[in-house]
C-alpha positions in Angstrom: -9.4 -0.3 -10.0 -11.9 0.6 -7.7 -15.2 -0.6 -9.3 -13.0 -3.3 -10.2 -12.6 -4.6 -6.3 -16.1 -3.4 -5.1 -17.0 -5.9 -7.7 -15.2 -8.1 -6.5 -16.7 -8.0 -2.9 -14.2 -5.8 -1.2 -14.7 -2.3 0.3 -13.0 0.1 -0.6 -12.5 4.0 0.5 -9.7 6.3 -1.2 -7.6 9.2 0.0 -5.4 10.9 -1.7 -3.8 12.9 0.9 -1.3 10.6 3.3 -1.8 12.9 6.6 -5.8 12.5 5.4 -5.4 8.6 5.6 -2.8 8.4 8.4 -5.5 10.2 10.2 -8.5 7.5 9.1 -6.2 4.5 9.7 -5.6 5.8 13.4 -9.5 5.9 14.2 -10.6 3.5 12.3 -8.2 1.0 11.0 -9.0 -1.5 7.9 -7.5 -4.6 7.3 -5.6 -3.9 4.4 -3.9 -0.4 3.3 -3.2 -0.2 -0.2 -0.7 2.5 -2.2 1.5 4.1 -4.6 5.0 4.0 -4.1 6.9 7.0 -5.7 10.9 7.6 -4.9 11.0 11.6 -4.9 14.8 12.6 -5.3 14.3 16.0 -3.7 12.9 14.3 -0.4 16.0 15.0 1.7 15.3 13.2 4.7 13.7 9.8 3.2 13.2 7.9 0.2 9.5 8.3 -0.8 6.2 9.2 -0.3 5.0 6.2 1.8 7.8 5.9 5.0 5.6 7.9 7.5 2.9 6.0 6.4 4.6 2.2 6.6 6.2 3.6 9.9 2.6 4.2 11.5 1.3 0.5 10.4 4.2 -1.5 11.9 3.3 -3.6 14.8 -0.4 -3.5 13.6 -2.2 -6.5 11.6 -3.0 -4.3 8.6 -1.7 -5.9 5.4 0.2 -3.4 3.1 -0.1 -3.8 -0.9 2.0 -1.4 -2.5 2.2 -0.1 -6.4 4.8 0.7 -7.9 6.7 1.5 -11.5 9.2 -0.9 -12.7 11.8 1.6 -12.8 11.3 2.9 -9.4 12.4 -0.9 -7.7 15.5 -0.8 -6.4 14.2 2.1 -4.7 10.8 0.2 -3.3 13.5 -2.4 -2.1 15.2 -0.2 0.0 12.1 0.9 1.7 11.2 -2.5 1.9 14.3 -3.7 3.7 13.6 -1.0 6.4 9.4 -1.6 6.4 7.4 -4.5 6.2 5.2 -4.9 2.7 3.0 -8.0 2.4 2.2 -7.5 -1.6 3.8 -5.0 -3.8 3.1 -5.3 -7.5 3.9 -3.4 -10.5 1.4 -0.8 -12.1 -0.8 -1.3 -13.9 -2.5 -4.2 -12.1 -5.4 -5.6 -12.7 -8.5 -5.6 -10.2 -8.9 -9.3 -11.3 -5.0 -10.1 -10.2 -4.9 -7.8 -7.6 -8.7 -9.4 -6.1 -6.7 -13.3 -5.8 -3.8 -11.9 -4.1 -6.1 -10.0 -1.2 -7.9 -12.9 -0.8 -5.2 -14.7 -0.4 -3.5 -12.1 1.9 -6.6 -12.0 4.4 -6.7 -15.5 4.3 -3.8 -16.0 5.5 -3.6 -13.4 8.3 
């Protein structure tokens, strides 16, 4: 996925630890913030992995694409309804698919 939108044109870094990129976002934030959405039943005081994170980007311009299993939607939907997410599509993705979308999404905003 990543060669796939560097060739595309886009930049693109990766962290894999949320406090890591809450951290990066804060100094340096990017126009779009893309990641996996996992519901973790065990999590006692929220739904998923991303909720801190969505928290942090609202009231900012950065775009949010977010990743997600088919099974794991209803779930996704309830973050939604409490968080803003501009894209959120179903894995796997293509870099090709996923390429028209952000251009559209930057575009717009």
């Amino acid at each position: 996925m990543v060669k796939g939108l560097s060739a595309q044109g886009f930049k693109v870094e990766v962290e894999h630890l949320m406090r890591s990129a809450m951290r990066k976002i804060k100094k340096n934030p990017p126009d779009v913030v893309m990641a996996e959405f996992y519901h973790e039943p065990a999590f006692r005081d929220r739904l998923s992995n991303l909720e801190s994170l969505l928290a942090q980007l609202q009231n900012t311009d950065i775009k949010t694409v977010v990743f997600y299993a088919k099974e794991q939607q209803e779930y996704l939907d309830k973050v939604c309804a409490r968080f803003p997410v501009d894209i959120a599509e179903t894995m796997p993705v293509a870099a090709g698919k996923l390429a028209r979308k952000l251009n559209s999404l930057t575009l717009a905003g």
